[in-house]
C-alpha positions as CSV (number, residue, x, y, z in Angstrom):
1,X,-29.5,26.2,161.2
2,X,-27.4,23.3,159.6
3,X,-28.9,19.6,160.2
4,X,-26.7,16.5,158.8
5,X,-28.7,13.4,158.0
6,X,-26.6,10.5,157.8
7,X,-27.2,7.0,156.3
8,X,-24.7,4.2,156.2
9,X,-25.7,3.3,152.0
10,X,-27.0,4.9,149.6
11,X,-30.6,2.7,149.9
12,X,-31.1,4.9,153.2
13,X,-30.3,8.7,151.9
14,X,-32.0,7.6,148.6
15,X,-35.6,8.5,149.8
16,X,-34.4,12.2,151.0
17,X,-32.3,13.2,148.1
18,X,-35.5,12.3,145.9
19,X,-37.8,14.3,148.4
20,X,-35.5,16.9,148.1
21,X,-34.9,17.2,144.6
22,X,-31.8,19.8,144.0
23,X,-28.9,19.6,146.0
24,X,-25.3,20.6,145.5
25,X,-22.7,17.5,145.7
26,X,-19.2,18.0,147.2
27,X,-16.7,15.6,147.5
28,X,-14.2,16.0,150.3
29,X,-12.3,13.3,152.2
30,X,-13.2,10.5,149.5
31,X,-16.6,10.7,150.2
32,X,-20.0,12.7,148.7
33,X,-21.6,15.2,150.6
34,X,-25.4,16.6,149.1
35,X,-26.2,20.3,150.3
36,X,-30.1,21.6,150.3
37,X,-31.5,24.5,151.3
38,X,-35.1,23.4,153.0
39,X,-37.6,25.5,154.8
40,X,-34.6,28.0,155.4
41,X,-32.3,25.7,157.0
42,X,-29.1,23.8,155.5
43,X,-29.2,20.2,155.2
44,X,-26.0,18.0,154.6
45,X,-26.6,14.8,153.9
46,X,-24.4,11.5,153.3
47,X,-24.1,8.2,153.3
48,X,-20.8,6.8,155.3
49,X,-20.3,3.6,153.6
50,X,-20.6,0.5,156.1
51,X,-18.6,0.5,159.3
52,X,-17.5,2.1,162.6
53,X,-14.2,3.9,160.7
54,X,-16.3,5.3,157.9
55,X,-19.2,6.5,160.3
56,X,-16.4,8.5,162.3
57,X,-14.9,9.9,159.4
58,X,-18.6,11.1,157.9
59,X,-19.6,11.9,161.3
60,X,-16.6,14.1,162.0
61,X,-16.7,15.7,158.5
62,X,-20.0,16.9,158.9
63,X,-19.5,18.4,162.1
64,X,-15.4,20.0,161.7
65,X,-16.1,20.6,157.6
66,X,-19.4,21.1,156.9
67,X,-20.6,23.0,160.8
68,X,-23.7,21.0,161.5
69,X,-25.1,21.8,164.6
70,X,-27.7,19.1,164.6
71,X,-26.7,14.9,163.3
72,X,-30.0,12.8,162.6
73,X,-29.2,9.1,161.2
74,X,-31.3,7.2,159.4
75,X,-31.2,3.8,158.7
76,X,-31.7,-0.1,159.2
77,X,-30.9,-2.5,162.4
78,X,-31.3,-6.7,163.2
79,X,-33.2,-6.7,165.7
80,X,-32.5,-8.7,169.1
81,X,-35.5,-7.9,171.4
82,X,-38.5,-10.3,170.1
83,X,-41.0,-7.0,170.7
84,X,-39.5,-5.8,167.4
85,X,-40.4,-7.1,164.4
86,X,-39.5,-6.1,160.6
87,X,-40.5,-2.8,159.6
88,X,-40.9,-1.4,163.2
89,X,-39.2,2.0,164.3
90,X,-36.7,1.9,166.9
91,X,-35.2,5.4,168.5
92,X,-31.8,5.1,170.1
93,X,-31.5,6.0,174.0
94,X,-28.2,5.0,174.4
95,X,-25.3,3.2,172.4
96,X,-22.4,1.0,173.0
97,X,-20.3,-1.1,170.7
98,X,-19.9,-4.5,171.3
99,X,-17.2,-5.7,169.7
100,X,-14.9,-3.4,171.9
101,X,-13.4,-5.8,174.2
102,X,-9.9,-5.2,176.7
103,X,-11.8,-7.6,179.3
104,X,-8.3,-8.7,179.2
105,X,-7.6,-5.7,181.6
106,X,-10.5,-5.6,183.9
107,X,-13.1,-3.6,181.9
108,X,-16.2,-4.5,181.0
109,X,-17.1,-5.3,177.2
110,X,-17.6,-1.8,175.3
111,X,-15.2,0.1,177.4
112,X,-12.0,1.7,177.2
113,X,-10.3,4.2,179.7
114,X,-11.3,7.4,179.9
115,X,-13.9,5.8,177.7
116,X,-18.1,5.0,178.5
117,X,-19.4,1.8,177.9
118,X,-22.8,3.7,176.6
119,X,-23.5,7.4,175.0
120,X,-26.9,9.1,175.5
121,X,-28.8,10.4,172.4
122,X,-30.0,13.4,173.2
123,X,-33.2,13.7,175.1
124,X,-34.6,16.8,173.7
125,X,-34.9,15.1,170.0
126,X,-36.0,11.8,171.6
127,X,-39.2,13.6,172.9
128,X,-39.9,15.3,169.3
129,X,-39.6,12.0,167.9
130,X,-42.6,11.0,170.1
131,X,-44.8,13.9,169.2
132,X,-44.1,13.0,165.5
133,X,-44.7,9.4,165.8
134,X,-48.3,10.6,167.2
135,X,-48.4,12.8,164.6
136,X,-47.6,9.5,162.3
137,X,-49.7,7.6,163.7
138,X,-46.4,5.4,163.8
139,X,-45.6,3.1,166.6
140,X,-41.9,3.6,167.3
141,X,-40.0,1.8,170.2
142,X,-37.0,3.2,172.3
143,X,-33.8,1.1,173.4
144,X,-30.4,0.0,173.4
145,X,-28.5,-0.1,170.1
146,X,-25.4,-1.7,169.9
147,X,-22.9,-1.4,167.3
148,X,-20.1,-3.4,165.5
149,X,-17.9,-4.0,162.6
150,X,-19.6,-7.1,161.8
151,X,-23.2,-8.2,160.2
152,X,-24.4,-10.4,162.7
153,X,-26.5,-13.3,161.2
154,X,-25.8,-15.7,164.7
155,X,-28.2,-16.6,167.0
156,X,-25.8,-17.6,169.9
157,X,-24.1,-14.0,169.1
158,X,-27.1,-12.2,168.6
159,X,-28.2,-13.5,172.4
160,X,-24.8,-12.7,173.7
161,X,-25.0,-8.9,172.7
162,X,-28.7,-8.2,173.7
163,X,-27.8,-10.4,177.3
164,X,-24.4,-8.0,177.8
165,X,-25.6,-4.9,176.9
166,X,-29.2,-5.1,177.3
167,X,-29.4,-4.5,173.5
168,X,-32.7,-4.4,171.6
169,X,-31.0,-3.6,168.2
170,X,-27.7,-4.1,166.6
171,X,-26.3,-2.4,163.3
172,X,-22.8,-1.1,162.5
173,X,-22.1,2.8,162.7
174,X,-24.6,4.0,165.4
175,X,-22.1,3.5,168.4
176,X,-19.4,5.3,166.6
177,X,-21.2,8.6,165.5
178,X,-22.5,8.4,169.0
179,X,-19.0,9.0,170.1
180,X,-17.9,11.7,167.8
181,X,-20.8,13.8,168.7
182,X,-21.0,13.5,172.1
183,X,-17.1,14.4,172.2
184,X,-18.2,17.8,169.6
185,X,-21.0,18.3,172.3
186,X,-23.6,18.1,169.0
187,X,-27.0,16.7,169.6
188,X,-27.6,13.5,167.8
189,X,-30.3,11.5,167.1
190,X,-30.1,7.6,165.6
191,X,-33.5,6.2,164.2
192,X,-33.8,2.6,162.5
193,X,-36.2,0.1,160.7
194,X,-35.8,-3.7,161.5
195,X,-34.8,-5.1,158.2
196,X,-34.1,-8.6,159.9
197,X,-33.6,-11.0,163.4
198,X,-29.7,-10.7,163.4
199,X,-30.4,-14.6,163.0
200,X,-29.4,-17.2,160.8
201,X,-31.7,-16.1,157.9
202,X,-31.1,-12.5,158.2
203,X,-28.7,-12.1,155.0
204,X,-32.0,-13.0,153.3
205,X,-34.1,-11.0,155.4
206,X,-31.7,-7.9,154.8
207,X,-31.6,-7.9,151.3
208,X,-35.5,-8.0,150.8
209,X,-36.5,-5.6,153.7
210,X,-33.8,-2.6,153.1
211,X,-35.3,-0.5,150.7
212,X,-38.7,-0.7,152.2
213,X,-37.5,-0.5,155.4
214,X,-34.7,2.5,154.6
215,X,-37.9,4.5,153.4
216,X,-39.8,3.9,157.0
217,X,-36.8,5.8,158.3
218,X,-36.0,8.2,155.8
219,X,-39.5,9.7,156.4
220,X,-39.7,9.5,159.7
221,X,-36.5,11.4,159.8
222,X,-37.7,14.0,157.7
223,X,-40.6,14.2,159.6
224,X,-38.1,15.3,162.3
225,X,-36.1,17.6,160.6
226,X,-39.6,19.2,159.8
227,X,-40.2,19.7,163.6
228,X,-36.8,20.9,164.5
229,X,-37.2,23.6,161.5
230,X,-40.5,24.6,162.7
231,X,-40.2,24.3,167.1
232,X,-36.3,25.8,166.7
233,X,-35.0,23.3,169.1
């Protein structure tokens, strides 16, 4: 079994490359990729750099170069819904990206042709996840993620995404692996700590919550990669 894990800097992979320990580095497509060998299974795991562009390209690498078969991401969101705070766990259901807008020509926000406005994380994972936040004794939420090239530290747009897409979270590179692996039918899974309000003081907020935060995820996720190892799903 191959299983990517996928951050979007190198504060969320940090905290699995040191659980890890030994790994072999590869550089391909002007990124770094770390291969492990754990519990018997192959793990690939990288950071995209920040973006929608970069999170397709590491996406898509890990699937076409490196033949995962399984894409966890693990990482840090602003949080629009005021039942998350910082430090809580959200689990993706479904994604959209909110800055992709051709309104102009009768679609909704976060549509295209031929397009969906939302793509389903798998369900399978999403239920492991709740046996190992049990397990955690971790209270993790599910709900809407939506993505965009942009850190959002605006009240007024923060309301506007959470009102139009019934967003509970927003980051910047969920949305677009979303995409790539739905389209490579390869189940994904998109966890992430609130490191900050997507408000006015979340550039602050950001910067003092990430690592901490990051390393809520990290474990979680490997948590998960655990149970997929041991349950074969």
């Amino acid at each position: 079994m191959r299983i990517a894990i996928m951050g979007a800097m190198p504060e969320e992979i940090a905290p699995i490359l040191k659980q890890l320990g030994e790994y072999k580095t590869t550089s391909y497509a002007g990124n770094t990729y770390y291969e492990a060998t754990y519990k018997g299974a192959v793990l690939v795991i990288a950071y995209s750099k920040i973006g929608k562009v970069f999170s397709t390209l590491t996406a898509t690498t890990l699937i076409e170069h490196f033949g995962v078969q399984k894409l966890l991401f693990s990482g840090v969101a602003g949080a629009i819904s005021e039942s998350l705070k910082v430090g809580d766990l959200l689990v993706a259901t479904k994604l959209s990206q909110h800055d992709l807008d051709i309104t102009a020509f009768g679609h909704p926000y976060g549509y295209v042709p031929e397009g969906a406005v939302y793509i389903e994380a798998d369900k399978e994972l999403i239920t492991l996840s709740k046996q190992i936040a049990l397990q955690m004794d971790k209270n993790i939420q599910e709900g809407i993620i939506a993505t965009g090239d942009q850190f959002v530290a605006n009240e007024e747009r923060k309301n506007w995404i959470g009102a139009t897409f019934g967003a509970d979270a927003l980051e910047m590179e969920g949305g677009s692996v979303a995409v790539v692996c739905d389209a490579f039918k390869v189940p994904f899974f998109i966890l992430r700590a609130i490191s900050d309000a997507a408000d006015m003081d979340a550039s602050f907020s950001f910067d003092v919550f990430l690592e901490a935060s990051a390393k809520e995820s990290a474990a979680f996720v490997m948590n998960m990669v655990d149970a997929i190892i041991e349950k074969n799903v």
